[in-house]
mmCIF file of the N, C-alpha and C atoms, coordinates in Angstrom:
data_MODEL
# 
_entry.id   MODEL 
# 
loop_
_atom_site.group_PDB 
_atom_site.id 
_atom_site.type_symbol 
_atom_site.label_atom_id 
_atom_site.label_alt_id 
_atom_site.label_comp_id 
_atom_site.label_asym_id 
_atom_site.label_entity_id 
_atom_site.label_seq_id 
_atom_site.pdbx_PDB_ins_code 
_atom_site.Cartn_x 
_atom_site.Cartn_y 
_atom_site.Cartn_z 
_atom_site.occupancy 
_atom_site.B_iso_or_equiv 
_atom_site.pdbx_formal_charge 
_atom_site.auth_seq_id 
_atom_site.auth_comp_id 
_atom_site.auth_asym_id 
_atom_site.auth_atom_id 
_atom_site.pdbx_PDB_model_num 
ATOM 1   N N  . UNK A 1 1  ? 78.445 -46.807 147.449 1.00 0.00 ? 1  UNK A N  1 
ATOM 2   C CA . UNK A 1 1  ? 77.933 -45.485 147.785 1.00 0.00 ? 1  UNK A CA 1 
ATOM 3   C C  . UNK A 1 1  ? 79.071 -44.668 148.390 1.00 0.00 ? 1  UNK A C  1 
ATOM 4   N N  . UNK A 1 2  ? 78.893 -43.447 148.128 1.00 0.00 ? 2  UNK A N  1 
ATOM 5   C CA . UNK A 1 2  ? 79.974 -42.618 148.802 1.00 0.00 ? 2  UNK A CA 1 
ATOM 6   C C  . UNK A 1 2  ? 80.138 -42.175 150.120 1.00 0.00 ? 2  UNK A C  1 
ATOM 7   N N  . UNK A 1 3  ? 80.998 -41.600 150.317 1.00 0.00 ? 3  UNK A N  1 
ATOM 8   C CA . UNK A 1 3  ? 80.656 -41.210 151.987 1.00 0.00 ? 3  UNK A CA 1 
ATOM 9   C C  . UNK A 1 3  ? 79.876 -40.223 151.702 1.00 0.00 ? 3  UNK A C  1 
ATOM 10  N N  . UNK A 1 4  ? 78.968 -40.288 153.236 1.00 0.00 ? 4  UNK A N  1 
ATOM 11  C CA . UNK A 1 4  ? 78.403 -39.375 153.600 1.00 0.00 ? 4  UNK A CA 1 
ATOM 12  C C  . UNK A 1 4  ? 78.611 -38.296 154.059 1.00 0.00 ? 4  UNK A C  1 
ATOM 13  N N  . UNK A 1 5  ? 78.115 -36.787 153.760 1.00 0.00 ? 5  UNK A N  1 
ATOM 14  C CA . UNK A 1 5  ? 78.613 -35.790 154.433 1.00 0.00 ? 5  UNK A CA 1 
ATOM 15  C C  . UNK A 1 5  ? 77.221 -34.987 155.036 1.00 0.00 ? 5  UNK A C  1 
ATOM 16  N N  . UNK A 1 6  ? 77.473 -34.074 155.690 1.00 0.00 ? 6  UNK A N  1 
ATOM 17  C CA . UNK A 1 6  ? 76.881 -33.273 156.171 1.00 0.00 ? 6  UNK A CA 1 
ATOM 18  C C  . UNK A 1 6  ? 75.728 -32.605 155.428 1.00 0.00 ? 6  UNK A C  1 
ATOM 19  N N  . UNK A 1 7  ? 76.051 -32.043 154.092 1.00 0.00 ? 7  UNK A N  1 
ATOM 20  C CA . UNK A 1 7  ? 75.431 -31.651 153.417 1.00 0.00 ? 7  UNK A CA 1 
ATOM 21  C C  . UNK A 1 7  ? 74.851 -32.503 152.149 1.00 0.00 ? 7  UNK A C  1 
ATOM 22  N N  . UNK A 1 8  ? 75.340 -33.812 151.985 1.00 0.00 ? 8  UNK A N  1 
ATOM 23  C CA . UNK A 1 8  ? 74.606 -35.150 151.391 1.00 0.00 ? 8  UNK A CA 1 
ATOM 24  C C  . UNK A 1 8  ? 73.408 -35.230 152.803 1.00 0.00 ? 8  UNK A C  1 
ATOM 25  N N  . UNK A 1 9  ? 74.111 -35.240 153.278 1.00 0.00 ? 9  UNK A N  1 
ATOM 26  C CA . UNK A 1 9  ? 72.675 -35.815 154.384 1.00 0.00 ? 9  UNK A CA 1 
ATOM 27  C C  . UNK A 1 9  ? 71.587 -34.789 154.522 1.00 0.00 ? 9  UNK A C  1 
ATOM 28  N N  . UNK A 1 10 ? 71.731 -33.627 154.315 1.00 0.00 ? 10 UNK A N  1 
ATOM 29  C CA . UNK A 1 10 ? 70.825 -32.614 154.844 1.00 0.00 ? 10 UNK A CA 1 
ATOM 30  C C  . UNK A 1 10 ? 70.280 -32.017 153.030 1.00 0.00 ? 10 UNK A C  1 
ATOM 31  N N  . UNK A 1 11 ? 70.417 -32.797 152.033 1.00 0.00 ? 11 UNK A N  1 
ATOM 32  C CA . UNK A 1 11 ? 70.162 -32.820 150.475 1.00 0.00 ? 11 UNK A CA 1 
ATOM 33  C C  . UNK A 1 11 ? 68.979 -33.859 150.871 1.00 0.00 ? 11 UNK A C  1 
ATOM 34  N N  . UNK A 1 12 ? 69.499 -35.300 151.437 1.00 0.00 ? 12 UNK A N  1 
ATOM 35  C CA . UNK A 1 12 ? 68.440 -36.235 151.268 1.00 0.00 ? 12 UNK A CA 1 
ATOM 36  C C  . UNK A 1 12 ? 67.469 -36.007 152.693 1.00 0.00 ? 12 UNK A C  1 
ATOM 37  N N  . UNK A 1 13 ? 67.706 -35.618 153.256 1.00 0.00 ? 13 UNK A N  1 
ATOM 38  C CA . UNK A 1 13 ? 66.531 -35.233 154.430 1.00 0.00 ? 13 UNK A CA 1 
ATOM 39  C C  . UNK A 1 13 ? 65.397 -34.475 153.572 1.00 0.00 ? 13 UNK A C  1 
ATOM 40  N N  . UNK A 1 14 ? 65.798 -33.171 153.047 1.00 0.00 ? 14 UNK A N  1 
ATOM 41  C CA . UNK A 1 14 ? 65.112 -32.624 152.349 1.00 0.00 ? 14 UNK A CA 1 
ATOM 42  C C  . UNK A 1 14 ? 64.526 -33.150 151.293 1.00 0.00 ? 14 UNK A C  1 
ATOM 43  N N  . UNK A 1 15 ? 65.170 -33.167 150.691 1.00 0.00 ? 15 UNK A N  1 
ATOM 44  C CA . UNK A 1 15 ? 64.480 -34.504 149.400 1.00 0.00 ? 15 UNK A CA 1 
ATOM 45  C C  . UNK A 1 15 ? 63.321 -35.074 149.711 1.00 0.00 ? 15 UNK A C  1 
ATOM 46  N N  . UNK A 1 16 ? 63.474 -36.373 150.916 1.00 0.00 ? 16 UNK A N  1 
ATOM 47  C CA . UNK A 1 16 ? 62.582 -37.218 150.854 1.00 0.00 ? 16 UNK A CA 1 
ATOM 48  C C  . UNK A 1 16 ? 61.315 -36.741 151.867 1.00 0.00 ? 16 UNK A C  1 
ATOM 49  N N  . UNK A 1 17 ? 61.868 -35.403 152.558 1.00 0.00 ? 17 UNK A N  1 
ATOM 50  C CA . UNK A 1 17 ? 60.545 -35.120 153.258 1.00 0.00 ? 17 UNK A CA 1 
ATOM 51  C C  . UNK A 1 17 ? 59.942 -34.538 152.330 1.00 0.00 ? 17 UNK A C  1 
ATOM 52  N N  . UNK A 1 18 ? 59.980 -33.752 151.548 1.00 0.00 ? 18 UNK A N  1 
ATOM 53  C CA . UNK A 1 18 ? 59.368 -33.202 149.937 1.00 0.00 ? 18 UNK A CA 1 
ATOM 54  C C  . UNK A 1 18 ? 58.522 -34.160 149.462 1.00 0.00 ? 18 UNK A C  1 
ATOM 55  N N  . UNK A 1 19 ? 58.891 -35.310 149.283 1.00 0.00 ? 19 UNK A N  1 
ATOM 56  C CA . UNK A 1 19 ? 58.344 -36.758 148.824 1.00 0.00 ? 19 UNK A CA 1 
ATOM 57  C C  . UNK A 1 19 ? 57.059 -36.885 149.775 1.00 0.00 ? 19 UNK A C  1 
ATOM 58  N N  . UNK A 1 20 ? 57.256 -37.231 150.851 1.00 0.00 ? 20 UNK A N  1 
ATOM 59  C CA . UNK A 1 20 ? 56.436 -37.445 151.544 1.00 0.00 ? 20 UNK A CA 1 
ATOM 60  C C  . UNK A 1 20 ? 55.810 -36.274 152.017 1.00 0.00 ? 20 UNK A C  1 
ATOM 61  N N  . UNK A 1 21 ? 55.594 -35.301 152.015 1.00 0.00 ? 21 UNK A N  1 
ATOM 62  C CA . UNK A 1 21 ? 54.599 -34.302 152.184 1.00 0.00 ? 21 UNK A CA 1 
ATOM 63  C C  . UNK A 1 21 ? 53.696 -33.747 151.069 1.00 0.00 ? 21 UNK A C  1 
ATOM 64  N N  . UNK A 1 22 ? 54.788 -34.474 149.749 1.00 0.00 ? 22 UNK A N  1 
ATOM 65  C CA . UNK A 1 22 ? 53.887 -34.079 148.411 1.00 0.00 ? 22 UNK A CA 1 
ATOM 66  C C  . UNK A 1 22 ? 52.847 -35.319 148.869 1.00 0.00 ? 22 UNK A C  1 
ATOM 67  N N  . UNK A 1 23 ? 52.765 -36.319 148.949 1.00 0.00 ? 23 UNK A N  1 
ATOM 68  C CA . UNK A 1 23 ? 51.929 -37.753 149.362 1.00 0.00 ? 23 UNK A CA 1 
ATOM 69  C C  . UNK A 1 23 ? 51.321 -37.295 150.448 1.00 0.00 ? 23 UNK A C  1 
ATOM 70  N N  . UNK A 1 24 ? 50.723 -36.417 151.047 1.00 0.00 ? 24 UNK A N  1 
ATOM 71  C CA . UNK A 1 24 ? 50.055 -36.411 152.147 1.00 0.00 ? 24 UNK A CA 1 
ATOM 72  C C  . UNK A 1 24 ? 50.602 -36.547 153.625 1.00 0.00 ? 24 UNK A C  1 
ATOM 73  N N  . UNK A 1 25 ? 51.915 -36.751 153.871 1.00 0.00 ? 25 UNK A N  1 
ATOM 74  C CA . UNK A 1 25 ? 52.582 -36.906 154.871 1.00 0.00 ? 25 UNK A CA 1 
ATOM 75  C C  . UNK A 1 25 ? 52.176 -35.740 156.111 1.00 0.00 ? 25 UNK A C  1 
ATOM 76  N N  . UNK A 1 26 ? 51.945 -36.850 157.211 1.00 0.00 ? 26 UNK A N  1 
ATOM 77  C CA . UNK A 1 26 ? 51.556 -35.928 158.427 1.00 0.00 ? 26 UNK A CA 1 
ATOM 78  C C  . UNK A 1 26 ? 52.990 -35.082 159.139 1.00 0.00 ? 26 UNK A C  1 
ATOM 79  N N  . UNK A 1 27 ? 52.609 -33.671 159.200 1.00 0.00 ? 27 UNK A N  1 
ATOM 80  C CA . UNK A 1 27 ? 54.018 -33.264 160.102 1.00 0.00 ? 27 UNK A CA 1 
ATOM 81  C C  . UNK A 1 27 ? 53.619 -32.044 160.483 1.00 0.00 ? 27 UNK A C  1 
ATOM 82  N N  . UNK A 1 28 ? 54.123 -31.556 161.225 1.00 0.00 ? 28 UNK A N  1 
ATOM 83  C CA . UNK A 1 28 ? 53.761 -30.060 161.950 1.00 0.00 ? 28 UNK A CA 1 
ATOM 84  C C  . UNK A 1 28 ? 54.398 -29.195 161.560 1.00 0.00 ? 28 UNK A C  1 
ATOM 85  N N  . UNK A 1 29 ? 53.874 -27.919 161.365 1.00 0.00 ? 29 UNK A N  1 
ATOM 86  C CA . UNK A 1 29 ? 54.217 -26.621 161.123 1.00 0.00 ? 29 UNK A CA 1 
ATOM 87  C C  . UNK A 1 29 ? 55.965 -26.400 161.455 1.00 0.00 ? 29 UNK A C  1 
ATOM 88  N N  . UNK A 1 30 ? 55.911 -26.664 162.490 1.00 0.00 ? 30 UNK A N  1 
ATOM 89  C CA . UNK A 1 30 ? 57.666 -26.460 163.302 1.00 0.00 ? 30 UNK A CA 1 
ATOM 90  C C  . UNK A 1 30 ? 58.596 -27.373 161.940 1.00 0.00 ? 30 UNK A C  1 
ATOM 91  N N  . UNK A 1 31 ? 57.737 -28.357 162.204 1.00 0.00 ? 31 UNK A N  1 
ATOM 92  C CA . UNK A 1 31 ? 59.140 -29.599 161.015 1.00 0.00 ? 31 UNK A CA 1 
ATOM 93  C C  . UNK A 1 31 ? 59.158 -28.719 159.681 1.00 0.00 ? 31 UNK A C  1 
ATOM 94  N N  . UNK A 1 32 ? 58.212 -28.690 159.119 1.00 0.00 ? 32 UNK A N  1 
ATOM 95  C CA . UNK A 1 32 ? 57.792 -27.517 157.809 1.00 0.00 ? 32 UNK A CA 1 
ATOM 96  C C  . UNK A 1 32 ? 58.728 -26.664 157.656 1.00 0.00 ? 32 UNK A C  1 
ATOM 97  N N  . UNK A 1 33 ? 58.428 -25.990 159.364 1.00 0.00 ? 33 UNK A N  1 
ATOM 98  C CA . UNK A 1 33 ? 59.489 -24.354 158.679 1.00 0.00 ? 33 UNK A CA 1 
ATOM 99  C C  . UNK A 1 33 ? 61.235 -24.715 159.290 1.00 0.00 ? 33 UNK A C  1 
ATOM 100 N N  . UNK A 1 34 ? 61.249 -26.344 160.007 1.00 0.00 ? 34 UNK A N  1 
ATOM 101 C CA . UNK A 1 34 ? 62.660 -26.546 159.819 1.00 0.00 ? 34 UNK A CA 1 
ATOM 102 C C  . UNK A 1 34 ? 63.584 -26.807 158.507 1.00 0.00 ? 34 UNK A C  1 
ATOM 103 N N  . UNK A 1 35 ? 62.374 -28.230 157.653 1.00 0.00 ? 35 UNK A N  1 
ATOM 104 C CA . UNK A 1 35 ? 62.979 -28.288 156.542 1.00 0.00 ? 35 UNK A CA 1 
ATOM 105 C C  . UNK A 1 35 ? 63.200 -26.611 155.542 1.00 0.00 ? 35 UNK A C  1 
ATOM 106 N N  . UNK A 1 36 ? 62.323 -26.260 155.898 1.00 0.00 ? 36 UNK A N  1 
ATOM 107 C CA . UNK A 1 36 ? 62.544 -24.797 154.838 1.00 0.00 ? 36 UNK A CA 1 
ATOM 108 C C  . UNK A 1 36 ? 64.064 -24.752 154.882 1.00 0.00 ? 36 UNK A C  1 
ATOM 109 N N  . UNK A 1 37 ? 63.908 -24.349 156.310 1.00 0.00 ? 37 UNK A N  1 
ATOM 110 C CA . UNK A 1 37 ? 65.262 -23.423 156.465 1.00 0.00 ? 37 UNK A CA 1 
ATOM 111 C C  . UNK A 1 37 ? 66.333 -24.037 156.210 1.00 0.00 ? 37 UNK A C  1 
ATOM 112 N N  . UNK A 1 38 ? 66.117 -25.642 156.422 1.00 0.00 ? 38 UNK A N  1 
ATOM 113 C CA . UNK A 1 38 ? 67.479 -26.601 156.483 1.00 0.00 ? 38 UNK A CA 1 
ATOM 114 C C  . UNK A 1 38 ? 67.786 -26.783 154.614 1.00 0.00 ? 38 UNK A C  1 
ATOM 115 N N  . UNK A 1 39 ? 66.593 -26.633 153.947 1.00 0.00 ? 39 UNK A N  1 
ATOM 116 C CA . UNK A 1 39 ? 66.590 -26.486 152.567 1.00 0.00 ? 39 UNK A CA 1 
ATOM 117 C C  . UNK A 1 39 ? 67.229 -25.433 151.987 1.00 0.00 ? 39 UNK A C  1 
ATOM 118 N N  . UNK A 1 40 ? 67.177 -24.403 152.624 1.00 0.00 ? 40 UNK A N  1 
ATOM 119 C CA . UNK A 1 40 ? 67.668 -22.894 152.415 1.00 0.00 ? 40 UNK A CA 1 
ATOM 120 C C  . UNK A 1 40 ? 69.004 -22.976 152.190 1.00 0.00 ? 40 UNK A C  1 
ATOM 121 N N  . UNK A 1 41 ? 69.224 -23.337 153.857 1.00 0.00 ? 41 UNK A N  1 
ATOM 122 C CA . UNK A 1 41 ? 71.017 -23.680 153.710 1.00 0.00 ? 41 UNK A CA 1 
ATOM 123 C C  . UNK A 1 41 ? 71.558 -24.333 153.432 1.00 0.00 ? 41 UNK A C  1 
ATOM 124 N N  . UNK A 1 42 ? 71.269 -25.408 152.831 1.00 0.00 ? 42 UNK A N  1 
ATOM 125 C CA . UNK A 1 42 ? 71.938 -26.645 151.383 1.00 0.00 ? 42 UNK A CA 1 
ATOM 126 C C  . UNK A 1 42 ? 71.821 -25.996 150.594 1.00 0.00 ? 42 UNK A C  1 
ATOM 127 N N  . UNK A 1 43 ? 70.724 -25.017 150.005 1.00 0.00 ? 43 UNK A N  1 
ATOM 128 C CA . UNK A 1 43 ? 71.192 -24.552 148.523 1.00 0.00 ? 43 UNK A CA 1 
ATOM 129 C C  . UNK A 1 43 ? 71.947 -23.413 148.493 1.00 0.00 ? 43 UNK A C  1 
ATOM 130 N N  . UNK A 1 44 ? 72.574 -22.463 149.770 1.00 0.00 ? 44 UNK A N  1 
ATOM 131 C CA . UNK A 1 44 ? 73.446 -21.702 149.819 1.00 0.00 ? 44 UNK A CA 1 
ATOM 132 C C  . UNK A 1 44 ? 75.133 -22.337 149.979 1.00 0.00 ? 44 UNK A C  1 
ATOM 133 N N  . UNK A 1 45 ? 74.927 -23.597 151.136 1.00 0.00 ? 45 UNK A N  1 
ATOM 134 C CA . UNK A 1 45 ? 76.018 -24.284 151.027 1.00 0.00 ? 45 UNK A CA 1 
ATOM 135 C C  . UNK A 1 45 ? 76.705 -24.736 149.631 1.00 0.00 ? 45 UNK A C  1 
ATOM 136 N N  . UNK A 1 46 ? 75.597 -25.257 148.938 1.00 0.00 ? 46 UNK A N  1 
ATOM 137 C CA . UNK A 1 46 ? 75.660 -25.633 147.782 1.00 0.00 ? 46 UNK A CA 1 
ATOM 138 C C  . UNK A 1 46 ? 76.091 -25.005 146.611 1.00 0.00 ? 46 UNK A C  1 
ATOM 139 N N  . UNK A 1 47 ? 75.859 -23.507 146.724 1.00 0.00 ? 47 UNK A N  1 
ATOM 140 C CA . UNK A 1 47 ? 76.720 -22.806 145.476 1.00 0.00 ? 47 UNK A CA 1 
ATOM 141 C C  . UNK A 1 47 ? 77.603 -22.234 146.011 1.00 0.00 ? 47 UNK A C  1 
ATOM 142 N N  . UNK A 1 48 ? 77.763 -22.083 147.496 1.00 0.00 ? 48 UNK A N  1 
ATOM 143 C CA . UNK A 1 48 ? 79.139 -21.778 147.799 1.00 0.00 ? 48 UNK A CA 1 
ATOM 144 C C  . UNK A 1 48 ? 80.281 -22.409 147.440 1.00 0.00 ? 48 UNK A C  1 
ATOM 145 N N  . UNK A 1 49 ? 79.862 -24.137 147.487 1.00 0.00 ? 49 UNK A N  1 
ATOM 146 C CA . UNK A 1 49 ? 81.188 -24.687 147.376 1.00 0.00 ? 49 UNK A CA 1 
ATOM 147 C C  . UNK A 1 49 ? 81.539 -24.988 145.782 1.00 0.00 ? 49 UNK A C  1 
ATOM 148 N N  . UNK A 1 50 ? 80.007 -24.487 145.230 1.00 0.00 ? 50 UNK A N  1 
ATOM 149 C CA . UNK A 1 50 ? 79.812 -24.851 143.779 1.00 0.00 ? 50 UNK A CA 1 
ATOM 150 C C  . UNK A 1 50 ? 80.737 -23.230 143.227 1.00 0.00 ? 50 UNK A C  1 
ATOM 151 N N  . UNK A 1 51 ? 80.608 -22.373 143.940 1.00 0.00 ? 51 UNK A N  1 
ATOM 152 C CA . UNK A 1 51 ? 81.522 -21.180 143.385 1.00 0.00 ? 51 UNK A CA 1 
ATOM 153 C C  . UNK A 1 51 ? 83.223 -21.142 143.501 1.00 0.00 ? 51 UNK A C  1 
ATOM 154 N N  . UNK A 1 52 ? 83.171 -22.132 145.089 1.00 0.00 ? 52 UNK A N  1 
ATOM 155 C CA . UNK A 1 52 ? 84.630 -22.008 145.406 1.00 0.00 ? 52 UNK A CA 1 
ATOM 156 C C  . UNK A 1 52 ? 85.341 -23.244 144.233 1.00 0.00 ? 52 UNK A C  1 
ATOM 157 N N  . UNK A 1 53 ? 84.431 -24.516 144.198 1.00 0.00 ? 53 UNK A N  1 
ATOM 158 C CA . UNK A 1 53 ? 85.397 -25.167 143.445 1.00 0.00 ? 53 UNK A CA 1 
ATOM 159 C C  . UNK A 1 53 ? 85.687 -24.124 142.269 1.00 0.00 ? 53 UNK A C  1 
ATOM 160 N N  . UNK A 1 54 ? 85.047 -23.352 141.142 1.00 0.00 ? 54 UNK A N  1 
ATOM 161 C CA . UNK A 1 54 ? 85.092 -23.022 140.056 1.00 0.00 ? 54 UNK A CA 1 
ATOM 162 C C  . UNK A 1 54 ? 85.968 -21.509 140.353 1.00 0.00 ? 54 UNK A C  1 
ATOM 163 N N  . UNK A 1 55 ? 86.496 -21.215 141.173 1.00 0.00 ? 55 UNK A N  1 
ATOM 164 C CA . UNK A 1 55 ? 87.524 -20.366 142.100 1.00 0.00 ? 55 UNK A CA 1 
ATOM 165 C C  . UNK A 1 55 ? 86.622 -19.024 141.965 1.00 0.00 ? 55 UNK A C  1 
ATOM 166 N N  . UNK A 1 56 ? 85.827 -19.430 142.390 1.00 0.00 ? 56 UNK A N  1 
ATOM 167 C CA . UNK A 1 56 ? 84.960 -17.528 142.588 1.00 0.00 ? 56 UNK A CA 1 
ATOM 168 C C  . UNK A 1 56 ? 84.981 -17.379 143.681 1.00 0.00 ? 56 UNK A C  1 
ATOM 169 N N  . UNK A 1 57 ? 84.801 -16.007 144.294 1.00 0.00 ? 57 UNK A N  1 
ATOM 170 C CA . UNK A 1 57 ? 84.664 -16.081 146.277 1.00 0.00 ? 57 UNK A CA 1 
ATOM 171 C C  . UNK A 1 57 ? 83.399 -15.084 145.949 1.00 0.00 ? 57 UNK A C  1 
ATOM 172 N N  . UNK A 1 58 ? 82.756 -15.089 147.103 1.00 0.00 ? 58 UNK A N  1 
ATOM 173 C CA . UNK A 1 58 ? 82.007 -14.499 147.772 1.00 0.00 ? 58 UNK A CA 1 
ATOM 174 C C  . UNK A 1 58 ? 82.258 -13.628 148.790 1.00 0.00 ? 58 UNK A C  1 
ATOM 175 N N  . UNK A 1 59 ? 83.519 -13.165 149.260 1.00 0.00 ? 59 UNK A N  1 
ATOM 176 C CA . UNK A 1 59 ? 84.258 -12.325 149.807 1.00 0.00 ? 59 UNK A CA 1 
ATOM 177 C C  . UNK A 1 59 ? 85.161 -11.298 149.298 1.00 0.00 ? 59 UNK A C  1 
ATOM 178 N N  . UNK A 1 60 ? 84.949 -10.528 149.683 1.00 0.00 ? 60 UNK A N  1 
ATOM 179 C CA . UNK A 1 60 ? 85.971 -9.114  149.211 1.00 0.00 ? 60 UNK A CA 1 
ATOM 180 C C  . UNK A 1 60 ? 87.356 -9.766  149.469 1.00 0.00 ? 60 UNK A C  1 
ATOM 181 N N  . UNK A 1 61 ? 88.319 -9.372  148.295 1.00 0.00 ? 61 UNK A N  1 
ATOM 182 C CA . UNK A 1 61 ? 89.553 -9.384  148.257 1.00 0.00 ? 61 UNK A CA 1 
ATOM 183 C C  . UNK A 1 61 ? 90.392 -8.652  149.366 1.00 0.00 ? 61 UNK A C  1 
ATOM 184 N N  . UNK A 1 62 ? 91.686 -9.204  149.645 1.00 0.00 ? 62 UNK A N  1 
ATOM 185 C CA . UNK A 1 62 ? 92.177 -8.571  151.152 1.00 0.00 ? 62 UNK A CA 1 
ATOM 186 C C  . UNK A 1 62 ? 92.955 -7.312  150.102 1.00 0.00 ? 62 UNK A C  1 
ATOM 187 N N  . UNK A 1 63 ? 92.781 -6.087  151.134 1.00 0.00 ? 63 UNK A N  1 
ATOM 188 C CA . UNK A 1 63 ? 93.647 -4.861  150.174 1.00 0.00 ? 63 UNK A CA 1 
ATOM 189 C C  . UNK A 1 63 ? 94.767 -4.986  151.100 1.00 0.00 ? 63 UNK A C  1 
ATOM 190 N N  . UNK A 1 64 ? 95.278 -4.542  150.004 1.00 0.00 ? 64 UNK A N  1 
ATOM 191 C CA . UNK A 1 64 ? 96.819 -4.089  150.684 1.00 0.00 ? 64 UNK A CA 1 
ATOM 192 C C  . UNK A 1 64 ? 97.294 -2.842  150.873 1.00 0.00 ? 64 UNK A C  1 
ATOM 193 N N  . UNK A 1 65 ? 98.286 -3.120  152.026 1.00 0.00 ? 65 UNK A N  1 
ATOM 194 C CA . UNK A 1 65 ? 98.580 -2.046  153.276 1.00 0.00 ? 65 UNK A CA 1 
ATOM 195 C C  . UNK A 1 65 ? 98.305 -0.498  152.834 1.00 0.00 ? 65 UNK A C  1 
# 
């Protein structure tokens, strides 16, 4: 297995709470709207780095003087 990173880990958090809440899994509103959000920002992390490898930015170019 590979190393783990930050955003592997916060892919399979999400993941498997998905799993288990599709199954009836008990959890509270708060955990709910954490995974949202923690879901949110893996899939923004996620095409960020998916844009930077493929050399796109998401930032304005620096102008010159």
């Amino acid at each position: 297995m590979s190393e783990e990173t930050l955003l592997s880990a916060a892919r399979r958090v999400v993941r498997f709470f998905s799993i288990d809440e599709a199954h009836g899994g008990l959890t509270s509103v708060e955990t709910l709207q954490a995974v949202e959000t923690l879901d949110k920002q893996v899939r923004i992390e996620a095409a960020r780095q998916a844009s930077a490898a493929a050399g796109i930015t998401t930032e304005p170019p620096e102008q010159k003087g």
